[in-house]
C-alpha positions as CSV (number, residue, x, y, z in Angstrom):
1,X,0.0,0.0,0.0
2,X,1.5,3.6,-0.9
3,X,0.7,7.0,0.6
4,X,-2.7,8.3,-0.7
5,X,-4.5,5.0,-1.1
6,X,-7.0,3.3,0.4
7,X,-6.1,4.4,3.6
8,X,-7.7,8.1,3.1
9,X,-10.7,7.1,2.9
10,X,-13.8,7.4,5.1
11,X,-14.2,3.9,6.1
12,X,-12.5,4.7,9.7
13,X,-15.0,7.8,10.3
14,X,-18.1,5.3,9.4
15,X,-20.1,4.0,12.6
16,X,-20.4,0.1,12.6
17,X,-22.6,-1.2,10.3
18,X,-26.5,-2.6,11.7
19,X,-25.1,-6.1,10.5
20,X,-22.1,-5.5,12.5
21,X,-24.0,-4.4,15.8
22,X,-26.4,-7.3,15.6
23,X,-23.3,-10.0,15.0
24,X,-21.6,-8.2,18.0
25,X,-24.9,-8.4,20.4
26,X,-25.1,-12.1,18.8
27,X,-21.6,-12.9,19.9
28,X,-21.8,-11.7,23.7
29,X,-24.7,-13.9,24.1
30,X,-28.6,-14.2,24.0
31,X,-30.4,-11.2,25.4
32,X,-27.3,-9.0,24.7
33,X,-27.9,-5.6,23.1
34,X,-25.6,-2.6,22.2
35,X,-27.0,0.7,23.8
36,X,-23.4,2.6,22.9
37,X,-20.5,3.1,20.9
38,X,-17.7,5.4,20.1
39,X,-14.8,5.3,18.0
40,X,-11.4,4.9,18.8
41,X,-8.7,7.3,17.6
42,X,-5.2,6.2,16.0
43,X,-5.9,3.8,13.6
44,X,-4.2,4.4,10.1
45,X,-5.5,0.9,8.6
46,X,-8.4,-0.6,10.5
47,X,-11.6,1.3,12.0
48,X,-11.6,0.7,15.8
49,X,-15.0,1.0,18.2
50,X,-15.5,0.7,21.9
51,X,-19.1,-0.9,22.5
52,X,-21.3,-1.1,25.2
53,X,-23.3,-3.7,25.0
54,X,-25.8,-4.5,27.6
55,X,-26.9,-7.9,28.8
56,X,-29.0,-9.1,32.1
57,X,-28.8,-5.3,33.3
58,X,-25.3,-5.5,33.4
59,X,-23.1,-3.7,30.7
60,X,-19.9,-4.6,28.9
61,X,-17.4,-2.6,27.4
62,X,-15.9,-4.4,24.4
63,X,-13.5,-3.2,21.5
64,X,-14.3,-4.2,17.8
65,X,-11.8,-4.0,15.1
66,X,-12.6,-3.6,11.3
67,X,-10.9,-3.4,8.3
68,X,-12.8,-2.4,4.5
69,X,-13.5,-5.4,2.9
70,X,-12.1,-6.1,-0.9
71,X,-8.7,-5.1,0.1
72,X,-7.0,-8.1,0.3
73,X,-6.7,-6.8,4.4
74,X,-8.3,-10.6,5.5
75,X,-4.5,-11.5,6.0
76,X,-3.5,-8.8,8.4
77,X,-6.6,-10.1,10.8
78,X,-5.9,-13.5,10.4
79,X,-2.3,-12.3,11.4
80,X,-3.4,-10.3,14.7
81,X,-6.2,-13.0,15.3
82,X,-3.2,-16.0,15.7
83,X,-0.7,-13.1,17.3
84,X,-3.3,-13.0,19.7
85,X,-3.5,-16.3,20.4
86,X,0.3,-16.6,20.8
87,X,0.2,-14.2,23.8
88,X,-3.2,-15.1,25.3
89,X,-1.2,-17.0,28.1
90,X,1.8,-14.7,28.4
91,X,1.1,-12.6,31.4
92,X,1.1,-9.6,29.2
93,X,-1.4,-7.0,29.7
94,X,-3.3,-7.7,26.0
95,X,-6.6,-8.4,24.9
96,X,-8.6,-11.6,24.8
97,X,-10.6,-12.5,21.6
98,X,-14.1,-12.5,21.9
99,X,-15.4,-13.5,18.5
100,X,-13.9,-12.7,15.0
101,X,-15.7,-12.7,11.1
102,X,-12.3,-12.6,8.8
103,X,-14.6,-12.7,6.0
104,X,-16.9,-10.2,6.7
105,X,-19.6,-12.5,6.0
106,X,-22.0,-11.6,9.0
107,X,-20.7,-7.9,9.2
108,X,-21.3,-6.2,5.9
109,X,-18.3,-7.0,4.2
110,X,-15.8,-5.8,6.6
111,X,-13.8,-7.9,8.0
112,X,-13.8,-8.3,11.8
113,X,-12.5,-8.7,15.5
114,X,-13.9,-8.4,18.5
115,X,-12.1,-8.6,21.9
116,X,-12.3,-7.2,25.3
117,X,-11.2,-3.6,25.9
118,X,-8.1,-3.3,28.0
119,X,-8.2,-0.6,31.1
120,X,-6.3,2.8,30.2
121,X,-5.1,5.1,27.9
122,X,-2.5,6.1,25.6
123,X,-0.3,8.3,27.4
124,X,1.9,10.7,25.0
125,X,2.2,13.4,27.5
126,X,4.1,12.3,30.5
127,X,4.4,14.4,33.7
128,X,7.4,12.0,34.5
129,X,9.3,11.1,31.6
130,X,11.8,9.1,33.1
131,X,9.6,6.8,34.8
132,X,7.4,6.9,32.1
133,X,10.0,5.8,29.8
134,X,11.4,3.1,32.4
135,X,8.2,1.6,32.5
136,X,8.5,1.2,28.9
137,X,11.8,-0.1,28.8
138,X,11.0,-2.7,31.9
139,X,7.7,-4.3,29.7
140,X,10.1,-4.2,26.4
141,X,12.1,-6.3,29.0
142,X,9.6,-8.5,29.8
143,X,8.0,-9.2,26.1
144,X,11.9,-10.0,25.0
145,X,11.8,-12.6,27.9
146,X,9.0,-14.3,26.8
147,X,9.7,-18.0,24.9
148,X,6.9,-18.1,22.5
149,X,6.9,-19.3,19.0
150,X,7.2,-16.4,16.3
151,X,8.9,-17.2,12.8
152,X,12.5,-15.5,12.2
153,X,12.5,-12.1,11.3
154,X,13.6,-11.1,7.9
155,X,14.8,-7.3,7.5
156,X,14.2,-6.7,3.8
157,X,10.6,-8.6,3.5
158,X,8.8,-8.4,6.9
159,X,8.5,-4.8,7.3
160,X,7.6,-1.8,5.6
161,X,11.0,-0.3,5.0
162,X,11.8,0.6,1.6
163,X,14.1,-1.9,-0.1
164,X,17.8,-1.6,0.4
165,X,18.1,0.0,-3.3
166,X,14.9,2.2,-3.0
167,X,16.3,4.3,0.5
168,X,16.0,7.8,-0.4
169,X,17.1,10.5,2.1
170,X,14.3,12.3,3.5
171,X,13.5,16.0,2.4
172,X,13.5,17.7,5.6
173,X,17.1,16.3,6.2
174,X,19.9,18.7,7.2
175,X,23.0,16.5,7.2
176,X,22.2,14.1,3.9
177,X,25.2,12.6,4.3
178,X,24.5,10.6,7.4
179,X,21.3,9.3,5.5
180,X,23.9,8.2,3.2
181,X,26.3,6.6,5.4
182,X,23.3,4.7,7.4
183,X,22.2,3.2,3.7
184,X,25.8,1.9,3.4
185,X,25.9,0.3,6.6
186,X,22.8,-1.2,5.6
187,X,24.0,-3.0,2.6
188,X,26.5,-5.1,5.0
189,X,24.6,-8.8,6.2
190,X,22.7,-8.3,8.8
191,X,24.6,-9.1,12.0
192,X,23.5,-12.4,13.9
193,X,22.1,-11.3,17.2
194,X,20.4,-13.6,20.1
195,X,16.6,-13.7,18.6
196,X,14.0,-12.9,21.4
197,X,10.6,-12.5,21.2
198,X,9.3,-9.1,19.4
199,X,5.9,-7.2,19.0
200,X,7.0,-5.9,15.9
201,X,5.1,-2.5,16.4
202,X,6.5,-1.6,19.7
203,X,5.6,2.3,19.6
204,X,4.0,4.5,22.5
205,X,0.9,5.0,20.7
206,X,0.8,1.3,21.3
207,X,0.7,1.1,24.8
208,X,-1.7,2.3,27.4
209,X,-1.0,3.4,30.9
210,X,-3.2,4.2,33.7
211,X,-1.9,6.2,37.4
212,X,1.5,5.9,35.6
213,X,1.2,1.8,35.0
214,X,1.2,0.0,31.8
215,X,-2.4,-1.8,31.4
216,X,-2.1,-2.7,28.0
217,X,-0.1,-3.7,24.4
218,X,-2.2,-3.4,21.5
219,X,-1.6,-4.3,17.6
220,X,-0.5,-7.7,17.5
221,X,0.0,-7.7,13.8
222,X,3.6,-8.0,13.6
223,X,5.4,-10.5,16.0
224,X,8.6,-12.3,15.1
225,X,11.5,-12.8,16.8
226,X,14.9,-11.0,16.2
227,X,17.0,-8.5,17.4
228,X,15.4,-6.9,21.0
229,X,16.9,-3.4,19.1
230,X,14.3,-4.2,16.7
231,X,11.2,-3.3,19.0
232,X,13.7,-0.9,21.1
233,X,14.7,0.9,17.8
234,X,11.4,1.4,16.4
235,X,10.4,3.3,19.8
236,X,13.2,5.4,19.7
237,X,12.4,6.7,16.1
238,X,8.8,7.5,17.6
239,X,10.6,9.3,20.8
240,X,13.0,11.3,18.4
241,X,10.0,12.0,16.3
242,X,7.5,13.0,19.0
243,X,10.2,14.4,21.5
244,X,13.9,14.8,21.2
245,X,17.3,12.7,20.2
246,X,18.2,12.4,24.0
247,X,14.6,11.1,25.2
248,X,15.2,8.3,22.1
249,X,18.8,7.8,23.5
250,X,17.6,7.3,27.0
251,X,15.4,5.0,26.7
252,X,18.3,2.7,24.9
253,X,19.9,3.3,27.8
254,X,17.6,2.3,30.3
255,X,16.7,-1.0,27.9
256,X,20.5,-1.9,28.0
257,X,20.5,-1.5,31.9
258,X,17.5,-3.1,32.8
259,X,17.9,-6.3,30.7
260,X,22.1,-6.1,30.7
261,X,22.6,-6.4,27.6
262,X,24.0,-4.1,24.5
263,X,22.3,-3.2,21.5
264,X,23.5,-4.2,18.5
265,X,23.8,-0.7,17.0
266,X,23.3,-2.2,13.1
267,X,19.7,-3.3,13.7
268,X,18.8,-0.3,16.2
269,X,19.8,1.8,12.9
270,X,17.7,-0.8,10.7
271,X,15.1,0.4,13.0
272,X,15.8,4.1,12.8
273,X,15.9,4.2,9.0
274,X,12.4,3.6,8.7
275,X,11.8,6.9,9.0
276,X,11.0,9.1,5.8
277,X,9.0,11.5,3.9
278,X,5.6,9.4,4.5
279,X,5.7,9.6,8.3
280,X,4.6,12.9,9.4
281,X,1.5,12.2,8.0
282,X,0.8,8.5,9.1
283,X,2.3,10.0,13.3
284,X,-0.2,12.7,12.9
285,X,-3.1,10.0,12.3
286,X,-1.8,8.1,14.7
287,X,-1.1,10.8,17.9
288,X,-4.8,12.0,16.9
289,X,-4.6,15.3,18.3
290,X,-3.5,14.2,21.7
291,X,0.0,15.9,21.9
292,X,1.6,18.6,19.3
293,X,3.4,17.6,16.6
294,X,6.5,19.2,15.4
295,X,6.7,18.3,12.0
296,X,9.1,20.7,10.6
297,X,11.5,19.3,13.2
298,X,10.5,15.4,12.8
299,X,13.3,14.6,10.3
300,X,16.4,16.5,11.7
301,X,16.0,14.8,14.9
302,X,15.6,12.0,14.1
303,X,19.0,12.3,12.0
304,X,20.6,12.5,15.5
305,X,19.8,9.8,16.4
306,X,20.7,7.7,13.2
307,X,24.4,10.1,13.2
308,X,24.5,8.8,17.2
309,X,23.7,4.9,16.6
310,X,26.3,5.2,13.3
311,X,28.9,6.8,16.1
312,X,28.1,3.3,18.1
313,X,28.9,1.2,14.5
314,X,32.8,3.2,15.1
């Protein structure tokens, strides 16, 4: 999928469909109705509700998931569907399936998931931001420990990253050259590094806190298991992005303390690179309004941070 396609469209704005409603009220049980619903901001490829449905006089909130049907999109729900699975026993504060449609067949045409709603919210405005971002670092800690079965992950065909030949340095970059210097790093193999567990989409917009505790991971599309500087990398883009260089570089810091290990500065860059001219727009769907966004500045710091892990590569 490229920038301006079906993504832009209205299908997130749209309210669930009647056939949705009646297959969700079907799913929680006989006598269940849906007296509420309200949708969830974020999303950049799937339209997200909280429901309330009603049932016995008691009410439930739920979270339903939908992507547009006749997108070829059924794959990315059967992926979070079986992601889901994989981490239903791990301790990890994440959502528990409540009944899924990949098809669309009793939901209008959009394919579906519905699971419970996790307590919290996503916190991108931290009074603390050293505990905030040690609380991060200590459940990146934790996923990483986790031995669950995830296939091996490939940096050139499981992620979105441009190919190696098609990395362009960005337009808002000041120093081109260490664009540059990253890509030729990048052509090198891959270094083998101990493969833990990953989430694969390990960002703050992911993650949900509540009286300054994590309650909840979200977007289970993307497990694997590589390189922890994977997960840790693609965090630190969003806090050079959102924030500053140094916040990114701290919480590498407080990763590498916490869990006493180094990472391996070629795949936290492999992580960093993803940024480029596509993501101001996709942050700015995602963060939703609920922090500022610097956009002018979003490249140039986060060319700090790649010039800082390439001064790691030395």
């Amino acid at each position: 999928m490229t920038d301006g396609d079906w993504r832009d469209g209205e299908f997130r704005q749209r309210r669930p469909s009647e056939e949705t409603l009646a297959w969700v009220a079907a799913s929680m049980g006989r006598g269940s109705r849906i007296v509420g619903y309200r949708r969830l901001t974020g999303g950049v490829s799937s339209a997200v509700h909280r429901l309330t449905v009603e049932r016995g006089g008691k009410r439930t909130l739920v979270v339903l998931r939908q992507y547009p049907g006749g997108f070829g999109l059924v794959g990315a729900l059967e992926n979070e569907i079986a992601n889901l699975r994989v981490v239903a026993e791990s301790g990890l504060p994440v959502p528990r399936i409540l009944a899924t449609d990949v098809t669309g067949t009793s939901t209008g045409g959009a394919p579906s998931l519905l699971m419970t709603r996790l307590p919290g919210h996503v916190d991108l405005n931290p009074v603390e931001p050293r505990s905030w971002m040690t609380r991060i670092a200590e459940i990146a800690v934790l996923l990483h420990s986790l031995d669950l079965p995830a296939k091996t992950f490939n940096p050139w065909t499981d992620s979105w990253i441009a190919p190696l030949d098609g990395l362009q340095v960005p337009v808002g970059a000041q120093q081109p050259d260490v664009w540059k210097a990253a890509f030729g790093v990048m052509a090198a193999p891959p270094p083998t590094d101990t493969a833990v567990f990953l989430h694969g989409d390990f960002l703050p917009v992911n993650i949900l806190w509540s009286r300054g505790r994590i309650t909840g991971l979200t977007d289970w599309n993307s497990i694997h298991r590589g390189s922890p500087a994977i997960d840790i990398g693609h965090c630190r883009r969003y806090l050079a992005v959102l924030y500053s260089p140094e916040w990114s570089e701290q919480l590498r810091l407080l990763y590498e303390s916490i869990a006493g290990v180094i990472l391996d500065p070629w795949w936290d860059l492999y992580a960093l690179l993803h940024h480029d001219d596509t993501q101001p727009k996709w942050i700015r769907s995602q963060v939703a309004g609920r922090r500022p966004v610097d956009v002018p500045g979003m490249t140039s710091r986060v060319e700090v941070a790649i010039e800082t892990a390439l001064r790691r590569l030395e």
